[in-house]
N, C-alpha and C positions, 0 to 999 in steps of 0.2 A: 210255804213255797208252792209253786202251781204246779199243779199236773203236767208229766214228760209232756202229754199231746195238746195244752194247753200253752204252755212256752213255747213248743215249737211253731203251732198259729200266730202266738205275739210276735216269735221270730220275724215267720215271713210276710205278716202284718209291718212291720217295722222296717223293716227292707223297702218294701217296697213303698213305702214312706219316703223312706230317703230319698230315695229315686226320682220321684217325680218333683222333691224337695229340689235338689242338684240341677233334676229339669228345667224348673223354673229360673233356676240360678241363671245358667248359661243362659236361656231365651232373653233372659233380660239383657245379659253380658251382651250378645248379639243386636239386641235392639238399641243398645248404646254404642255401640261401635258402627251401626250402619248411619246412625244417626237421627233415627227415628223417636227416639226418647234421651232430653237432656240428660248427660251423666248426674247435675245436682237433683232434680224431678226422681230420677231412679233410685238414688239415694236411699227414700225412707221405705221404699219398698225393698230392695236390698235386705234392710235392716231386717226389717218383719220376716224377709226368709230364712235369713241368718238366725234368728233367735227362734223359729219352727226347727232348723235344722237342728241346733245345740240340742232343742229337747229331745226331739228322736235319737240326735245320738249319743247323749247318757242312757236314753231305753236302752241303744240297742248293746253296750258296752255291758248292762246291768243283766239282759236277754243271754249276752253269749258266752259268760262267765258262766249262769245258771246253766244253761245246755252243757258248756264243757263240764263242770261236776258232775251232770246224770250221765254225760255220758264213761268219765272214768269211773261212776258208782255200778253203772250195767255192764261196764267191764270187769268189773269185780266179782260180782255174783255172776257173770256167765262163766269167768275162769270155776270158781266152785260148782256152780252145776255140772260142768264138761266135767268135774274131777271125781262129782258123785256118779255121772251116767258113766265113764269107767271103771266104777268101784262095786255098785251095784246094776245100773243099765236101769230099765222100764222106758215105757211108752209117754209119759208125765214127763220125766225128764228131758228127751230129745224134743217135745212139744215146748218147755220151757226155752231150752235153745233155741230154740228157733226162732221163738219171739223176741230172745232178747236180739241175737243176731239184726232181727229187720228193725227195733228200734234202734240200735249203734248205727244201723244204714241209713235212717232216714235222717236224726241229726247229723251224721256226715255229709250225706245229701243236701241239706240243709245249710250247711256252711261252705260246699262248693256252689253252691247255688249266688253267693254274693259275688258279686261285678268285683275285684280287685280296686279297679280305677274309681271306683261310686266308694270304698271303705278307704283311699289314697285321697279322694277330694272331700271325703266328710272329718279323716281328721286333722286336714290342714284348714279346712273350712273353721273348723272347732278352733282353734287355737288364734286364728288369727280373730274371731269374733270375742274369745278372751280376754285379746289383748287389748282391742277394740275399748271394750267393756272399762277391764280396767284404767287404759288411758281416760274414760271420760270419769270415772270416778263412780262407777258403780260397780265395782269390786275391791276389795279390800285384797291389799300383796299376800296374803293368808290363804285368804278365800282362791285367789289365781294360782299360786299354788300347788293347793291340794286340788284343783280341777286338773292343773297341767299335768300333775303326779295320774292319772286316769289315763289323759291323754297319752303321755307316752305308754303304758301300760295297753292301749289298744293299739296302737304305734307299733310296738313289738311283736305285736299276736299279728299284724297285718306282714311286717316283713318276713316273719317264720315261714308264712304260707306263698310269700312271692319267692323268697328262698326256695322251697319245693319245686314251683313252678318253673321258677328259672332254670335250676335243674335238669327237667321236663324237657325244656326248651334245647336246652345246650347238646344235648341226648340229642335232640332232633335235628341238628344243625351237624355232630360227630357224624351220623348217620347219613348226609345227604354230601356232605364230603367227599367220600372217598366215591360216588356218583360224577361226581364232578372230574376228578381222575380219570375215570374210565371213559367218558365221554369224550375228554380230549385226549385222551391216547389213541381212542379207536379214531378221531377225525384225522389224528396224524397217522395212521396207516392206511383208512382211507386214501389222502393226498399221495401216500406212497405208490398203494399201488395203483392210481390213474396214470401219476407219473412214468409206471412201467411198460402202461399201457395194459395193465391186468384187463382194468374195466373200463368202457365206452363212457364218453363226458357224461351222457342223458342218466348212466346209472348211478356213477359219479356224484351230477348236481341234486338228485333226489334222493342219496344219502346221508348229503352233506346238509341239504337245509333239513333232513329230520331228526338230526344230532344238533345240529345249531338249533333247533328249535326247543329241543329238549335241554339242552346246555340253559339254555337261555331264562328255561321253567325252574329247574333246580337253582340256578344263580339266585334267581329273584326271589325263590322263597327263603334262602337262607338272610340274603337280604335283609325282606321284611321279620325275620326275625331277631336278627343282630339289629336292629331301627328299633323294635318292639322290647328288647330287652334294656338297650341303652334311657330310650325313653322311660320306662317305667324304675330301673336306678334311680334319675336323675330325677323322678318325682318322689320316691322313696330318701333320698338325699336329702331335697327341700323338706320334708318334713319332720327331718332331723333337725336339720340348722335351724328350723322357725323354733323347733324345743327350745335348743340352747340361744337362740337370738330372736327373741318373743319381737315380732312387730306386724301389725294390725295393717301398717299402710304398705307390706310385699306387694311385689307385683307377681298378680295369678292368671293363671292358663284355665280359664273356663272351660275348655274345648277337651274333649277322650281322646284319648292315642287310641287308635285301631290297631285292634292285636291280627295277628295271621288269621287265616280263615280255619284254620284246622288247630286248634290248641292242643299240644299234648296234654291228656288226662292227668291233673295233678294225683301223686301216687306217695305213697308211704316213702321215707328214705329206708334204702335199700343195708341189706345187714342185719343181725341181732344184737345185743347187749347181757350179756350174762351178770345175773340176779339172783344171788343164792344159788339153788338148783335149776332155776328156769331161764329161757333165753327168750327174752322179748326183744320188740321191734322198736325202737328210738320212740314211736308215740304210743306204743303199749306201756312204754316207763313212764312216760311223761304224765299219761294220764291216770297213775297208778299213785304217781307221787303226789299230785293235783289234787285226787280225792283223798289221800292222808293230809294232806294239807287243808283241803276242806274241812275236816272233823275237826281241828283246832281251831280256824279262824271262822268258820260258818261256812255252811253249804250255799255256793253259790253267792258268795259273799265278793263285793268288787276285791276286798284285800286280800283274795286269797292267792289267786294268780299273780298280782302283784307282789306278795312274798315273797311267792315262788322263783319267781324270778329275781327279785334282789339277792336274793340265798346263791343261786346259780351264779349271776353274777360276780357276787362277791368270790366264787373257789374259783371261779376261772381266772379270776384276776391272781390267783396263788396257781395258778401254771397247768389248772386240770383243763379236761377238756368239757364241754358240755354233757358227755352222755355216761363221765366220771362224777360230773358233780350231780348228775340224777343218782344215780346207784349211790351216791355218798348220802343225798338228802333221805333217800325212799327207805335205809338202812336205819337214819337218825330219827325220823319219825314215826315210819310204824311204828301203831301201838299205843300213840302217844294221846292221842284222840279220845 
């Protein structure tokens, strides 16, 4: 397996692959919709992007499976250090910490660093070139498959993390609310007291347009965030039904949804989880169970997170909740490696 700081360059090597993959995508979409290149002429170029894209994003599904195991294995060995630098303490140890600290930060960095909507069009991209494939008969229902068993499996690591976000979002939108209250309360006593003759129209109309002006600024951004959440659903959506209703000839949205200008910081979910003696954070389990899970199936292995996930899956469908069936799994495996 390669080096933390060698996967992490494939990483954003591979990223930005896509990227300019996806780029080309649209320009073309664009240039067939203005009418500048026949849709059948575009076609085989089409094709040829399609099938650069597939391979980038088997790299990159194979890339972020391997970072997620280093990173639940240096969360590992950083809990044991922290446990030894309060047992015994030294200068080696806190220096250990630290480093491992800034490498957890930079693969987290690293995985905030991906566009949402560039990992929402590469794996709806992926799947409908599958399908594509297989209709013309160059894939075996086998073979489609176990690619499509991938796909959802990056399909699910991609809504986890818009989960968060949206989150994030909704935080942001509770917050600007109760802004909007206040604004039109204070405009209606404003109008009160003009009415009483408190204060002079002149003071009156230059209060009032910079409450409506502000009114107008908070409306609009909650707006384009309820527009930005809806939108990014309804592409999250489609890539579900394209799972379970495989077809090649959908009709796609080339084009990004523009998120707000300001994104709230996607952030851990909020809370602990009690673990034996310890109380960690939903993806301090997660990725504690992830690496017990790695030492059975292989480090970095595509089936490993996939397991993982079918396992969850499976208890939650017997009535647990998601952060029950981590403490069930992480209990059942330690160890077992």
């Amino acid at each position: 397996m390669a080096e933390p700081t060698d996967l992490l360059n494939q990483f954003r090597k591979c990223v930005q692959e896509i990227e300019e993959m996806i780029g080309r995508l649209q320009d073309l979409a664009r240039l067939v919709r203005s009418g500048e290149i026949p849709k059948e002429a575009a076609e085989p170029l089409k094709d040829e992007y399609m099938r650069g894209l597939l391979s980038h994003a088997e790299r990159f599904f194979t890339l972020e499976d391997g970072l997620e195991a280093e990173r639940a294995r240096i969360r590992l060995e950083l809990e044991r250090n922290r446990r030894d630098a309060e047992r015994f303490g030294g200068v080696a140890s806190n220096e250990r910490i630290r480093t491992l600290e800034a490498r957890i930060g930079q693969i987290e960095d690293a995985f905030k660093s991906v566009n949402l909507q560039v990992e929402l069009m590469t794996v709806k991209y992926y799947l409908m070139f599958l399908s594509s494939a297989m209709k013309r008969g160059e894939m075996t229902k086998e073979e489609f498959d176990k690619q499509r068993d991938v796909y959802r499996h990056f399909l699910d690591s991609v809504a986890e993390r818009w989960a968060y976000q949206k989150n994030e979002l909704s935080k942001g939108i509770s917050a600007l609310e109760p802004q909007v209250e206040n604004i039109t309360a204070d405009l209606k006593e404003l109008w009160v007291r003009y009415t009483v003759g408190e204060i002079p129209q002149s003071e009156y109309n230059s209060a009032r347009t910079r409450l409506e002006e502000k009114l107008k600024n908070i409306e609009g951004s909650i707006e384009k965030y309820r527009r930005y959440i809806d939108a990014v659903d309804a592409r999250v959506f489609e890539c579900y039904l394209l799972y379970t209703q495989p077809n090649p000839e959908v009709s796609f949205d080339f084009e990004s949804i523009t998120p707000p200008e300001e994104l709230p910081k996607i952030t851990e979910l909020e809370g602990k989880v009690k673990v034996g003696d310890e109380l960690l954070t939903p993806q301090e389990l997660y990725d504690r169970t992830l690496y017990y899970y790695s030492l059975i199936w292989g480090m970095g292995s595509a089936s490993t997170k996939s397991n993982l996930e079918k396992d969850i899956r499976k208890l939650m469908e017997k009535g647990m909740t998601r952060e029950q069936a981590l403490v069930y799994l992480n209990e059942s495996v330690r160890g077992k490696g």
